[in-house]
C-alpha positions, 0 to 999 in steps of 0.5 A: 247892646249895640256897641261901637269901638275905636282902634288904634294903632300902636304909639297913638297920635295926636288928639283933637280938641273937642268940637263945639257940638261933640256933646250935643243935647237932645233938640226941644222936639223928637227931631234928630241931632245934626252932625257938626262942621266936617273936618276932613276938608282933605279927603276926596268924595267917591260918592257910592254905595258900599256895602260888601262881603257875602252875606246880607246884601240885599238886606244892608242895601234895602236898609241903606235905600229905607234911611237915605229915604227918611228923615236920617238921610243926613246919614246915608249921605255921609256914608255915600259921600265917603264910600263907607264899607257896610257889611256883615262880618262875623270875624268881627264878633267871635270870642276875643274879637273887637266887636265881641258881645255887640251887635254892630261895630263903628270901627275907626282908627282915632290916630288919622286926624283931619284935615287928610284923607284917613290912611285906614277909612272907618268902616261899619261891621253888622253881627251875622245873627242879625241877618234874620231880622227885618229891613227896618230894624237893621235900618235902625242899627244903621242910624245908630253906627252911621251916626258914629261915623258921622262923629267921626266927621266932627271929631267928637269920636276923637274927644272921647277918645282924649277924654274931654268927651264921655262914651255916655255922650257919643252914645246919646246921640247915636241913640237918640238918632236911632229912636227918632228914626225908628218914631218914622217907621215903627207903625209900619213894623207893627206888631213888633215880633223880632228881638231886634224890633224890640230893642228899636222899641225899648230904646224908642220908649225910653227916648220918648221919656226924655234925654236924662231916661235915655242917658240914664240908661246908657250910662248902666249898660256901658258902665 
């Protein structure tokens, strides 16, 4: 599973109303699904690459460089503009731990609400065990989270969190995100021989059957 888990703090915040693309549909083509209107018209650009910690560097970064080169751009450029940390932190996943059982975390705070810059900006967590797997997979798993973040930018995380959103909802776009990247460079990765390609390609196979196969299929592993 490839999960993605808002905190908050205690005594909640106020919640946005739902943006008119938060549950977005799958385009009559395999193409990606935009992000809709960016909301934090508040918060300054710093424009950089940010990927942290001690472990996987360069495998984050060559995954960074690998999407930002693809049809998901959209959501490098996002994260660049934003200077969205990347990492692999396995404090995250230990046993008790907000990521516990995923494989990678979209972490945000849904109390900060737009217009304002976030007083605790989201930030993108990677499971150690992955440091194994290959540039495109973990490419792949980045489409998927930075698309979470991108949700981020239009609210639609904000409406899951009030309710007027369902996680079956985020969680197709992400997924759809990352099945129509993993269609640019699946040929390349050829034969799929890692766990994680693997995943790429069930999910893939399930996206090429249509929105309802692929719903149907996150509504059992979140339910």
């Amino acid at each position: 599973m490839i999960g993605s888990i808002g905190t908050e703090p205690p005594g909640g915040g106020a919640i946005l109303p739902p943006p008119p693309s938060g549950g977005a549909t799958a385009p009559g083509t395999f193409t990606y699904i935009e992000r809709g209107d960016d909301l934090w018209t508040g918060w300054p650009d710093v424009n950089q690459k940010t990927i942290t910690g001690t472990l996987g560097l360069g495998l984050l970064s060559d995954a960074f460089d690998l999407v930002a080169a693809s049809g998901a751009n959209a959501v490098t450029d996002d994260l660049f503009r934003k200077g969205i940390s990347t990492s692999f932190d396995g404090g995250f996943f230990e046993p008790g731990a907000i990521c516990q059982d995923a494989l990678a975390c979209h972490l945000s705070v849904p109390a900060f609400l737009p217009p304002a810059e976030p007083g605790v900006k989201p930030l993108i967590v990677f499971n150690p065990v992955l440091l194994t797997e290959t540039v495109a997979a973990i490419a792949g798993v980045l489409v998927h989270e930075g698309t979470h973040f991108q949700q981020y930018l239009d609210g639609s995380l904000h409406s899951q969190h009030a309710g007027t959103l369902t996680v079956v909802d985020t969680e197709f776009r992400a997924f759809w995100n990352q099945a129509v990247f993993w269609g640019e460079v699946r040929d390349g990765e050829a034969p799929h021989t890692t766990f994680l390609e693997n995943q790429m390609e069930s999910v893939y196979d399930l996206a090429q059957q249509g929105e309802s196969a692929l719903r149907n299929e996150i509504a059992a592993r979140y339910s």
